[in-house]
C-alpha positions as CSV (number, residue, x, y, z in Angstrom):
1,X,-81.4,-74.9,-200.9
2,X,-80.1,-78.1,-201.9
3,X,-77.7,-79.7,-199.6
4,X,-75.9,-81.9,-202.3
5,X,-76.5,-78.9,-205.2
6,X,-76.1,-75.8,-203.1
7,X,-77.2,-72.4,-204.6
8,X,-79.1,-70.4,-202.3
9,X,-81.7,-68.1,-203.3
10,X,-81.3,-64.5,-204.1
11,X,-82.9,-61.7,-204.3
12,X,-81.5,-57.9,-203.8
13,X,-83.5,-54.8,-202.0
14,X,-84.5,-52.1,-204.4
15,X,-84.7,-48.8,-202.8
16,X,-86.1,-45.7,-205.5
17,X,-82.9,-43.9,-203.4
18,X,-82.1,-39.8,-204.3
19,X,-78.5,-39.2,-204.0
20,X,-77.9,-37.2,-200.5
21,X,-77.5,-34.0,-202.3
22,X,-81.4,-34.5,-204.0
23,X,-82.7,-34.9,-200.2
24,X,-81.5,-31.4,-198.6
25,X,-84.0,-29.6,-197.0
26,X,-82.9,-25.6,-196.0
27,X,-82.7,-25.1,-193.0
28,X,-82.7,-29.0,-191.7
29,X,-79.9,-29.9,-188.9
30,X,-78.8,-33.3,-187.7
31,X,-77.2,-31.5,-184.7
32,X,-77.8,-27.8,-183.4
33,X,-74.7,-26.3,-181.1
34,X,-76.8,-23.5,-180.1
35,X,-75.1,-22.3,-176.9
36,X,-72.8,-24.6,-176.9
37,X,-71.4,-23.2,-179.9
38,X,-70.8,-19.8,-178.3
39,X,-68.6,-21.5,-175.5
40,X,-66.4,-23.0,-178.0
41,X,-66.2,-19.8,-180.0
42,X,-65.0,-17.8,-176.7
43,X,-62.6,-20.4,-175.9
44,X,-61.1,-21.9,-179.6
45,X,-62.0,-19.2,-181.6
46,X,-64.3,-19.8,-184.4
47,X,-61.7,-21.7,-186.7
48,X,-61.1,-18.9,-189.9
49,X,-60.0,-15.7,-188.4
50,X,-56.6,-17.0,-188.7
51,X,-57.0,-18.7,-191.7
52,X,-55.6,-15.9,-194.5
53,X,-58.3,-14.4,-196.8
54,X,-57.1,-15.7,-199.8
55,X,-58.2,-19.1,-199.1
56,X,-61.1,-18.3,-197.3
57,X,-64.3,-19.2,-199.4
58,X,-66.1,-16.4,-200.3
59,X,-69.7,-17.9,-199.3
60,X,-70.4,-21.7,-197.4
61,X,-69.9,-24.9,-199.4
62,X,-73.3,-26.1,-200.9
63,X,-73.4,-28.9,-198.6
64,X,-76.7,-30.8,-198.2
65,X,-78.7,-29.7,-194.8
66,X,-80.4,-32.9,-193.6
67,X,-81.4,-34.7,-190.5
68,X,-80.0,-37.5,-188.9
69,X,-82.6,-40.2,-189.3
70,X,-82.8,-39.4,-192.5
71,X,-78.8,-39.8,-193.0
72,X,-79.2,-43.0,-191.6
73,X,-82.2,-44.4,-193.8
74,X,-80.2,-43.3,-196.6
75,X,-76.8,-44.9,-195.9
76,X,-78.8,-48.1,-194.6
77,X,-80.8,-48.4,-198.0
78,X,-77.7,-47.9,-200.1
79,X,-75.9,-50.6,-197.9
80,X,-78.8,-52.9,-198.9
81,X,-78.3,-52.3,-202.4
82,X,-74.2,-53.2,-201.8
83,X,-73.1,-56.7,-202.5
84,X,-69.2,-57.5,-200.9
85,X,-67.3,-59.9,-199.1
86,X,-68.9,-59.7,-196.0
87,X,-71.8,-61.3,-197.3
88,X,-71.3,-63.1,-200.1
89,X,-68.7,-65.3,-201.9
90,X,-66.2,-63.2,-204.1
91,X,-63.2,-64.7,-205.7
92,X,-62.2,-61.7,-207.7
93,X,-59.1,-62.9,-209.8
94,X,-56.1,-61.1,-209.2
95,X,-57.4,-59.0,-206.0
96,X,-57.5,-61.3,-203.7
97,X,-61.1,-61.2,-202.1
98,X,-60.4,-62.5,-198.6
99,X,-61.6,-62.1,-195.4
100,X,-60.0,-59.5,-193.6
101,X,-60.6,-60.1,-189.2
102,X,-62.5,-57.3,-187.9
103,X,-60.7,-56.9,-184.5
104,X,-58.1,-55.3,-187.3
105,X,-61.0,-53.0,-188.4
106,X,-61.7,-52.1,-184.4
107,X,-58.5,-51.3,-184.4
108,X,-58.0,-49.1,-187.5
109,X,-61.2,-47.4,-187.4
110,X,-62.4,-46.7,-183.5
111,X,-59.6,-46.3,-181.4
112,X,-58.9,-42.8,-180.7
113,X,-54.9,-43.4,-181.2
114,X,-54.9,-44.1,-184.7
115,X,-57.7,-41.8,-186.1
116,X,-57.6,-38.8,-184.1
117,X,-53.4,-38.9,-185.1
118,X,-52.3,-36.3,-187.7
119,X,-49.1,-36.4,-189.7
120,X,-47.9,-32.9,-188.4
121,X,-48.1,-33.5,-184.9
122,X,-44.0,-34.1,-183.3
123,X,-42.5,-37.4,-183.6
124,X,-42.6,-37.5,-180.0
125,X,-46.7,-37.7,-180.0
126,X,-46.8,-40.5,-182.9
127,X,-44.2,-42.5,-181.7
128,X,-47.1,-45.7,-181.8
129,X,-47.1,-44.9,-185.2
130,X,-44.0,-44.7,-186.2
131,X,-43.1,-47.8,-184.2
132,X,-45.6,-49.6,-186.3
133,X,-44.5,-48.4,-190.0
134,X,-40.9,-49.6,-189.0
135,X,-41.6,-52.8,-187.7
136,X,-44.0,-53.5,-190.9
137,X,-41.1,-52.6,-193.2
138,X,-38.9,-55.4,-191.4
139,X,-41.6,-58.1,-191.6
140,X,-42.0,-56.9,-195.4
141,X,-38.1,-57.4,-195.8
142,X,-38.2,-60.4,-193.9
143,X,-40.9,-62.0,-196.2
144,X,-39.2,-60.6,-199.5
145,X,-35.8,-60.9,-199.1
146,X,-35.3,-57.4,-200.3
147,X,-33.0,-54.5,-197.4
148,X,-35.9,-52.0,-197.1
149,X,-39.3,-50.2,-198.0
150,X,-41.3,-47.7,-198.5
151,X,-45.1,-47.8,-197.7
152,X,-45.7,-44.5,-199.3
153,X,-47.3,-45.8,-202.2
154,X,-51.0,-45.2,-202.4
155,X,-51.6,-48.7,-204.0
156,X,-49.8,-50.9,-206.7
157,X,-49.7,-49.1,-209.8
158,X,-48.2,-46.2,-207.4
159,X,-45.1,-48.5,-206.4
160,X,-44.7,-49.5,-209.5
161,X,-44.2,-46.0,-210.9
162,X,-42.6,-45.3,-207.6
163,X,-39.9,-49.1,-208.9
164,X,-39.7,-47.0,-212.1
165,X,-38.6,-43.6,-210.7
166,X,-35.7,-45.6,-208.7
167,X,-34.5,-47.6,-211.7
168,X,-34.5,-44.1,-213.5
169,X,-32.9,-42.3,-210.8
170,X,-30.5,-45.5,-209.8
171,X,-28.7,-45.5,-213.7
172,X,-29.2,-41.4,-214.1
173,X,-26.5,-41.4,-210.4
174,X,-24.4,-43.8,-212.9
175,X,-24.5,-41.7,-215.9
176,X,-26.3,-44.6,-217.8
177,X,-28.9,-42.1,-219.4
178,X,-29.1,-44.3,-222.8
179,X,-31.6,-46.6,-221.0
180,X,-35.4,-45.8,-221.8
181,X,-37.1,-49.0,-222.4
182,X,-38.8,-51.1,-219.7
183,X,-39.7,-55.0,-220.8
184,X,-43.1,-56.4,-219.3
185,X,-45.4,-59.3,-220.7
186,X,-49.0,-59.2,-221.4
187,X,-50.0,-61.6,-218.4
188,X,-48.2,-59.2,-216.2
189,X,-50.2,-56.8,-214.2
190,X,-51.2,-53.9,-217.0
191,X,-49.5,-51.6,-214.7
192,X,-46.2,-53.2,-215.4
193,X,-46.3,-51.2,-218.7
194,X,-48.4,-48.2,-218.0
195,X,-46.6,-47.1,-214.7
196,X,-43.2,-47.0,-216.3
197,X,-44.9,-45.1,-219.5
198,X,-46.0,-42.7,-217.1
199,X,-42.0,-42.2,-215.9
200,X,-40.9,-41.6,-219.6
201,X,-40.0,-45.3,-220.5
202,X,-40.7,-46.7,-224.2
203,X,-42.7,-50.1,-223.9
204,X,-41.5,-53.7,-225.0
205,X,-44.2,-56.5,-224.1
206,X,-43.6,-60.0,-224.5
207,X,-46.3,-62.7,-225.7
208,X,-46.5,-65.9,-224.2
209,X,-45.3,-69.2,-226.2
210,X,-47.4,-72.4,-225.9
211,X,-46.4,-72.7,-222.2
212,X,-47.9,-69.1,-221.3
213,X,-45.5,-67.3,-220.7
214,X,-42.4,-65.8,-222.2
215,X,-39.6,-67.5,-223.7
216,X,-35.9,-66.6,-222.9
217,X,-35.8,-66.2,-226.4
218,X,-38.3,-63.7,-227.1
219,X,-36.4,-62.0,-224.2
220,X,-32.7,-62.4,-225.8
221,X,-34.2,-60.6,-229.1
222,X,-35.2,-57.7,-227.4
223,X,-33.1,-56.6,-224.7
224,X,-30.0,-54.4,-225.1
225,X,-28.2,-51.7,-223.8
226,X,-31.1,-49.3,-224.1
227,X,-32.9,-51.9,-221.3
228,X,-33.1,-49.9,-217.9
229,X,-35.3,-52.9,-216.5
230,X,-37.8,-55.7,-216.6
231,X,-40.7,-55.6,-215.0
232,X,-42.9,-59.2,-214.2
233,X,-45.7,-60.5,-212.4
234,X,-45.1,-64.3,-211.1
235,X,-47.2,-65.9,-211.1
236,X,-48.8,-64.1,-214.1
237,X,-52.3,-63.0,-214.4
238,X,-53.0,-66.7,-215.3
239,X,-51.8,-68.4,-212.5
240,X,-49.1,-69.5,-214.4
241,X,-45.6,-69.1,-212.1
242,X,-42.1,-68.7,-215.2
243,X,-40.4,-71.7,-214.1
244,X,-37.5,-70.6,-216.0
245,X,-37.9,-66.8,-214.3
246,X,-33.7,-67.0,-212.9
247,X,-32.7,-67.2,-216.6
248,X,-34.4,-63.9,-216.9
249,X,-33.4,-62.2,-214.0
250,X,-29.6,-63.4,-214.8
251,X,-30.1,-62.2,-218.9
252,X,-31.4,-58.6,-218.1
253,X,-28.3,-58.5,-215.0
254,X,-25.9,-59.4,-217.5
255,X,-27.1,-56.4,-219.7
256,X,-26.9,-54.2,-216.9
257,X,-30.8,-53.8,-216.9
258,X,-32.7,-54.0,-213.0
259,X,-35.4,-56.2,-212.3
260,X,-38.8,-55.4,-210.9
261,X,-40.7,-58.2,-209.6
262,X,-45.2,-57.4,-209.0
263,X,-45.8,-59.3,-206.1
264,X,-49.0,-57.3,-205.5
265,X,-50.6,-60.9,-205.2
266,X,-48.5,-63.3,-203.4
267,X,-51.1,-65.2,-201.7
268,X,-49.4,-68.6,-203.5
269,X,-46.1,-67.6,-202.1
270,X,-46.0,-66.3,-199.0
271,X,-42.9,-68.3,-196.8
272,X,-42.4,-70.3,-199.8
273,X,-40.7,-67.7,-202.5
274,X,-38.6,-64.9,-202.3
275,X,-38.2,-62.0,-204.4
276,X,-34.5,-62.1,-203.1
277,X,-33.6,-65.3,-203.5
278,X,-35.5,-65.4,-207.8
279,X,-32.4,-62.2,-207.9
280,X,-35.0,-59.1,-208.5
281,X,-33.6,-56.0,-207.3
282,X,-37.0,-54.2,-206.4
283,X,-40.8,-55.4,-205.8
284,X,-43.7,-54.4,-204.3
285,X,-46.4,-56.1,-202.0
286,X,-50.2,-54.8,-202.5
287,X,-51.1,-54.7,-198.2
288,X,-55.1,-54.4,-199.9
289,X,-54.9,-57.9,-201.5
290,X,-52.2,-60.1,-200.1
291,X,-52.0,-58.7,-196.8
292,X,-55.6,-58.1,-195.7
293,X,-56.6,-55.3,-196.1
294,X,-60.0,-54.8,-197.5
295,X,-59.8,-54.0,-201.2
296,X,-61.0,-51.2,-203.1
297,X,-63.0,-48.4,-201.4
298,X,-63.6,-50.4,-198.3
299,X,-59.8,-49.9,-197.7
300,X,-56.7,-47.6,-198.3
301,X,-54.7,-49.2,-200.2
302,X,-50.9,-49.3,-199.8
303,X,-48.3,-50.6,-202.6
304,X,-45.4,-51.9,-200.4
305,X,-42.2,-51.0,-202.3
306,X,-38.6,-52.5,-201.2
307,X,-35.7,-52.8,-203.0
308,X,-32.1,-54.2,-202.2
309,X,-29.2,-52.6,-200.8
310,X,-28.0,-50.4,-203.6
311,X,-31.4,-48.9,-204.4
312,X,-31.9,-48.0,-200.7
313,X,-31.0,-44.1,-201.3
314,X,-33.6,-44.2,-204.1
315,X,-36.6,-44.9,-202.2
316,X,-38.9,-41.9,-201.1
317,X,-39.2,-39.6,-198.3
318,X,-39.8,-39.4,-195.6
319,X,-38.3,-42.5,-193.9
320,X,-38.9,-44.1,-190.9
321,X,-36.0,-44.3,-188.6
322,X,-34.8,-46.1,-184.9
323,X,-32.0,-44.7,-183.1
324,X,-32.3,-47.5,-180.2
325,X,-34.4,-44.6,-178.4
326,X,-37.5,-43.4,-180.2
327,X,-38.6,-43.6,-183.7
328,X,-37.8,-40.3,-185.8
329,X,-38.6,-39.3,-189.8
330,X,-35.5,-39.1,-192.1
331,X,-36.2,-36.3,-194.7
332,X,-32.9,-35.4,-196.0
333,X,-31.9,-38.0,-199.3
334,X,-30.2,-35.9,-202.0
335,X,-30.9,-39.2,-203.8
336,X,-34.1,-39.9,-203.0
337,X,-37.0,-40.1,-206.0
338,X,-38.8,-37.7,-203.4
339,X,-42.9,-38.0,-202.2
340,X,-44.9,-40.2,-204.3
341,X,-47.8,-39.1,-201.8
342,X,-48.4,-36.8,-199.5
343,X,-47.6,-37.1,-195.8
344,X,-46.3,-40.9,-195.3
345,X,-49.3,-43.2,-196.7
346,X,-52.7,-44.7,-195.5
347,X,-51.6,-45.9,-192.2
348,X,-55.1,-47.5,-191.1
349,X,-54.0,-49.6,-193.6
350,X,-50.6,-49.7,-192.3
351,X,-52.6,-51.2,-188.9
352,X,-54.6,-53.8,-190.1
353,X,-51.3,-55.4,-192.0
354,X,-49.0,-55.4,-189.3
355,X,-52.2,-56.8,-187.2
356,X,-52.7,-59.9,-189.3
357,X,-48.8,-60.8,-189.9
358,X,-48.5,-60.6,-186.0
359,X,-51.8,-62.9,-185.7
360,X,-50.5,-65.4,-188.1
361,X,-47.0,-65.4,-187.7
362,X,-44.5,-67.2,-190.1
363,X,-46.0,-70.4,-190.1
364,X,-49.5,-69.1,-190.5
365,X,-48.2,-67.1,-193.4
366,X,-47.3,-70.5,-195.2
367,X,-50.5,-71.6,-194.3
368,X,-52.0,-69.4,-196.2
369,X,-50.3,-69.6,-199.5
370,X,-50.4,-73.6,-199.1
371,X,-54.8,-72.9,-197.9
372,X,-54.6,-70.5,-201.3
373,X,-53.2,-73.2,-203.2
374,X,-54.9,-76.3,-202.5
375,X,-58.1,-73.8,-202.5
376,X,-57.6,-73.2,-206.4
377,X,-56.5,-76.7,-207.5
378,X,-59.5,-78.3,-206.4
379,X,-61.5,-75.6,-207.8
380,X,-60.0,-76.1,-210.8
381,X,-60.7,-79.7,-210.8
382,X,-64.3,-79.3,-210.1
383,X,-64.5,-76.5,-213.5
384,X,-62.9,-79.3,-215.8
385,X,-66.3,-81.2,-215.4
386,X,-68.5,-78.1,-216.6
387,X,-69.3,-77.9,-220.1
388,X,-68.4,-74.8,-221.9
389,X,-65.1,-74.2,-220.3
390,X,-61.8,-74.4,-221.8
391,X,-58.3,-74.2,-220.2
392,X,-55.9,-72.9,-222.4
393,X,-52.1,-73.3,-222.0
394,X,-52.2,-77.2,-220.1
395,X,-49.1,-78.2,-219.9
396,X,-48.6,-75.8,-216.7
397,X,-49.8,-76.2,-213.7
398,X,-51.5,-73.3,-211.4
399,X,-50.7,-71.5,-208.3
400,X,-53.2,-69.5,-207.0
401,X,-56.0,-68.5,-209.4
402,X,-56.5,-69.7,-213.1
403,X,-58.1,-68.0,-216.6
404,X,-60.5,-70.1,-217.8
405,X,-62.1,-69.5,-220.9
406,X,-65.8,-69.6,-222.3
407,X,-64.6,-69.7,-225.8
408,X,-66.4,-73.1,-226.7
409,X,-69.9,-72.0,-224.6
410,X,-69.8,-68.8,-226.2
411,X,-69.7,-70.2,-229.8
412,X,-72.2,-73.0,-229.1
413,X,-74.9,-70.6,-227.4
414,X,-74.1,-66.7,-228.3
415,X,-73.7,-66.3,-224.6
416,X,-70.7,-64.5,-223.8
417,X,-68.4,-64.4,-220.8
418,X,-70.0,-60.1,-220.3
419,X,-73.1,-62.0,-220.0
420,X,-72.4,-64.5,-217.6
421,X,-70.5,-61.9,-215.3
422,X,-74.1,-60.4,-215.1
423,X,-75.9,-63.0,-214.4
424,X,-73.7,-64.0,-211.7
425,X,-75.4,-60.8,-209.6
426,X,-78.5,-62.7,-210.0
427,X,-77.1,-65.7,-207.8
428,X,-75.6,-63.5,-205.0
429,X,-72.1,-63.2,-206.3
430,X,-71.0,-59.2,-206.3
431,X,-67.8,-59.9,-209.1
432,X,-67.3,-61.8,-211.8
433,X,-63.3,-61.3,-213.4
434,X,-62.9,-61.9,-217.1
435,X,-59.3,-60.1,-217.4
436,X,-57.7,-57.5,-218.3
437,X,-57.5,-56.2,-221.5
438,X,-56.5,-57.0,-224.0
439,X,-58.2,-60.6,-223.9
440,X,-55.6,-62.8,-225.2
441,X,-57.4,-65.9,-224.3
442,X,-61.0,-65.3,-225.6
443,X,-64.3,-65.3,-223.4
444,X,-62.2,-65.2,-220.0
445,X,-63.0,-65.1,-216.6
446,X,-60.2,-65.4,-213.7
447,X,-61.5,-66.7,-210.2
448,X,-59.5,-67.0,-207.5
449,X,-60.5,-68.9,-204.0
450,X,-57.5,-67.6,-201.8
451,X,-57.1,-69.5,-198.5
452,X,-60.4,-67.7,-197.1
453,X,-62.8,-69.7,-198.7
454,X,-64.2,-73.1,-197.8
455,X,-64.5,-75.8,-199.4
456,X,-68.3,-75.8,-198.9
457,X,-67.9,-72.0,-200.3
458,X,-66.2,-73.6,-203.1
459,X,-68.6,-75.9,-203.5
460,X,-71.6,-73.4,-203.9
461,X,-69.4,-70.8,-206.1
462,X,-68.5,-74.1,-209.1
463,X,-72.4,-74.8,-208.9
464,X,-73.5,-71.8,-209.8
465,X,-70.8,-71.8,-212.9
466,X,-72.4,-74.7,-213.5
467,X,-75.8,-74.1,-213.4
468,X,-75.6,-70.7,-215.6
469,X,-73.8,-73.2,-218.2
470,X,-76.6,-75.4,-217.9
471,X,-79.2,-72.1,-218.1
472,X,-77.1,-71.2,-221.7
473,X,-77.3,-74.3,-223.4
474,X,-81.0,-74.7,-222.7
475,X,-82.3,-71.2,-222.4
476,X,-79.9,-68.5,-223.5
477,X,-81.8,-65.5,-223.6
478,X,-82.3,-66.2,-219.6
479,X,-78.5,-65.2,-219.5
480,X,-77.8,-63.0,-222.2
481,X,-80.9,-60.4,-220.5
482,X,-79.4,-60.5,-216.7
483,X,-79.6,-59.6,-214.0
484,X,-83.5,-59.8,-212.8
485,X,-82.7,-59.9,-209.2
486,X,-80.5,-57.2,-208.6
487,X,-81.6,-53.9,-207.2
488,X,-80.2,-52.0,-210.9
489,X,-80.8,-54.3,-214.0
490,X,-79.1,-54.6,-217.2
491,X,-76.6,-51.9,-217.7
492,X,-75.7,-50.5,-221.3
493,X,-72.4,-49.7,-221.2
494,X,-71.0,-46.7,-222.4
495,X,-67.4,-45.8,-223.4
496,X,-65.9,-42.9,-219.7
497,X,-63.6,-41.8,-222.8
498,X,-66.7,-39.6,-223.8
499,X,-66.4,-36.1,-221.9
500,X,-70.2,-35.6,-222.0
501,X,-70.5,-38.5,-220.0
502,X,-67.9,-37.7,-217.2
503,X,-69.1,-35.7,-214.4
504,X,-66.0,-35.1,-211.7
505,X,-68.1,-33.0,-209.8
506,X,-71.6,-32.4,-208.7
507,X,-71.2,-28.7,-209.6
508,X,-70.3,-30.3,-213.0
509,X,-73.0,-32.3,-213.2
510,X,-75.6,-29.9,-212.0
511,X,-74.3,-27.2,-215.1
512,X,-74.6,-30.1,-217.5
513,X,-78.6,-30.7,-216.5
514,X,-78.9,-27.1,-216.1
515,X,-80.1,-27.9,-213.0
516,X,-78.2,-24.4,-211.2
């Protein structure tokens, strides 16, 4: 490793590892009851004779019989062959890769009062709980501006359908049933469009202008009476914050439309902007990007919803509730949009947020969107010197993350942004962002340092960038036929649209090799 050109060297375990279900051996235990298991019996019972025989499966599930040592060489092999955020750098654009303390994961995952707790048991018994929910909703409300929330929502594309189900239900109470389109923009979250699609709402997108982003022209031509609301994600996809965002917030009031504002990502906001104060009548925090929580399977997510005042009697059920006493769960809402989950939402997750806001408290929360801030601008200074990389829309500046482009690399070598993202494995890095679809600026990729990163990290993650540039100007193919240090290489990619290729199940799977 070169102190002054820092790329360390990589190279990934391979393990030739069966799946769990390939290395069952009849008759194998990891742990035998024995007579131990007939004291239970006498005393508990033996757990189904009061289950009813309907439900009762007709023969044992066909569950892998294994030992324990061999469990734990197979879990500790795969974990070798797992790249993350614990041990590598991983500015995923838009989903806010950041370090999430582990005295929150003690607390989520090994005391005894937050995962032997289930949802049924009385209020009385989970009143730690409940205590924690509520007081989470008041720091969200607190940070947004908005009067309440719901942390129902099993992740963001959940509260946005859950935002779309109250703007349906909120102009349904008023007789207002004309109103079935929903305006987004392309540089908004794709679940802007698709969640309200999925609650019965016709489409509109917006394109950006030269700026990137909207204009409140394009907006004024397509808004009407038929708008129930508008639904935005600032700072876009791009990085790019609509500095002219009260101008649409006022337009779409004035034609009685609602506003939804995607704050899944606010890591460039946090005790700076306000949902409440930019006028948006709903929005939703993601707890698994802004907030801490680990992202993806390493979490639970949660999709924070809130929403003002006079969408309060919208939100779902149940509620969480403080009558100066003891906590309680509000059910009854003749209004309400209902469950958008079952039970009340992931509430490890609920934990390890609440955790980290008390940590960091309301100046460390401005810390961190200032850290997140200065942490991509100086990135982005350092990618302006690498050859190959364009910046499209200049004239703005960025908050928190930016979408470069390889458009110029890609047509000078044949080596396209796909290709890169792959060889990126073979320096350490577990994921590369282009965007999402569709790719309105060509060859992207979207990195985004967030306030957890370094500047030495920083540092290592723009020389790498650079020295795969370097790699496809002089040597292509080296690029193009990545990765060679990673435990799977070169993946061809197939289109999940095709049913052959989807297996749901193992039973599924199994039938389609004809393997039962």
């Amino acid at each position: 490793m070169n102190k002054n050109n820092k790329i360390r060297k990589f190279h990934q375990a391979k393990w030739d590892e069966q799946i769990i279900f390939e290395l069952d051996t009849p008759g194998e235990r990891g742990i035998l009851f024995r007579e131990v298991e007939k004291e239970i019996v006498k005393k508990v019972g033996d757990g189904i004779s009061d289950i009813s025989k309907n439900i009762v499966r007709s023969k044992s599930p066909n569950l892998p019989e294994i030992n324990q040592l061999k469990v734990l060489r197979h879990y500790m092999r795969l974990s070798q062959e797992t790249m993350g955020v614990d041990v590598a750098i991983d500015p995923h654009g838009t989903c806010t890769m950041k370090y999430s303390p582990k005295i929150q994961e003690h607390l989520a995952s090994r005391s005894p009062n937050v995962t032997e707790i289930h949802p049924y048991q009385p209020e009385e018994t989970i009143q730690g709980l409940l205590e924690i929910i509520y007081k989470l909703e008041e720091f969200l409300m607190e940070i947004s501006g908005m009067d309440a929330f719901s942390l129902q929502p099993s992740g963001g594309a959940q509260a946005v359908y859950a935002g779309a189900a109250i703007i349906r239900q909120y102009h349904e109470k008023r007789n207002d049933n004309k109103r079935d389109e929903i305006i987004t923009t392309i540089f908004s979250h794709p679940c802007d469009a698709a969640a309200p699609a999925t609650a019965g709402y016709k489409i509109i997108t917006l394109m950006p202008d030269e700026n990137g982003y909207p204009s409140i022209e394009a907006l004024e031509k397509v808004i009407s009476n038929r708008t129930a609301g508008i639904f935005i994600t600032n700072p876009e996809d791009t990085g790019i914050y609509n500095p002219k965002i009260n101008d649409f917030v006022k337009l779409a009031h004035k034609h009685g439309a609602l506003c939804y504002y995607d704050q899944a990502n606010a890591n460039g906001l946090l005790g700076i902007a306000r949902a409440k104060e930019a006028g948006f009548d709903v929005c939703h925090f993601n707890l698994h990007k802004t907030f801490s929580v680990p992202h993806n399977s390493t979490g639970g997510a949660v999709g924070a919803v809130g929403c003002t005042k006079k969408l309060t009697e919208f939100l779902p059920i149940p509620r969480v509730a403080f009558n100066g006493k003891k906590y309680y769960l509000k059910e009854k809402n003749n209004n309400t949009i209902g469950k958008i989950r079952s039970y009340f939402g992931n509430s490890h997750s609920f934990l390890k947020a609440y955790a980290w806001i008390l940590s960091l408290g309301s100046a460390g929360l401005k810390e961190v969107a200032i850290g997140a801030v200065l942490n991509n601008n100086y990135m982005d200074k350092k990618m302006r010197e690498i050859p190959g990389i364009e910046i499209w829309y200049e004239k703005e500046k960025r908050l928190e993350q930016v979408r470069y482009s390889w458009n110029k690399l890609y047509e000078d070598t044949g080596v396209t942004t796909e290709d890169i993202r792959r060889r990126f494995v073979d320096y350490g890095i577990p994921h590369y962002f282009p965007s999402h679809h569709p790719w309105v600026i060509p060859q992207p990729f979207t990195p985004e340092p967030c306030e957890s990163y370094s500047k030495s990290d920083i540092d290592e993650f723009v020389n790498i960038i650079r020295k795969i540039s370097d790699e496809a100007y002089s040597n292509p193919d080296i690029v193009k036929n990545s990765p060679h240090n990673a435990s799977i290489h070169k993946v061809i990619k197939s289109d999940l649209t095709i049913k052959k290729d989807i297996y749901v199940t193992w039973r599924q799977y199994r039938k389609s090799k004809q393997l039962d």
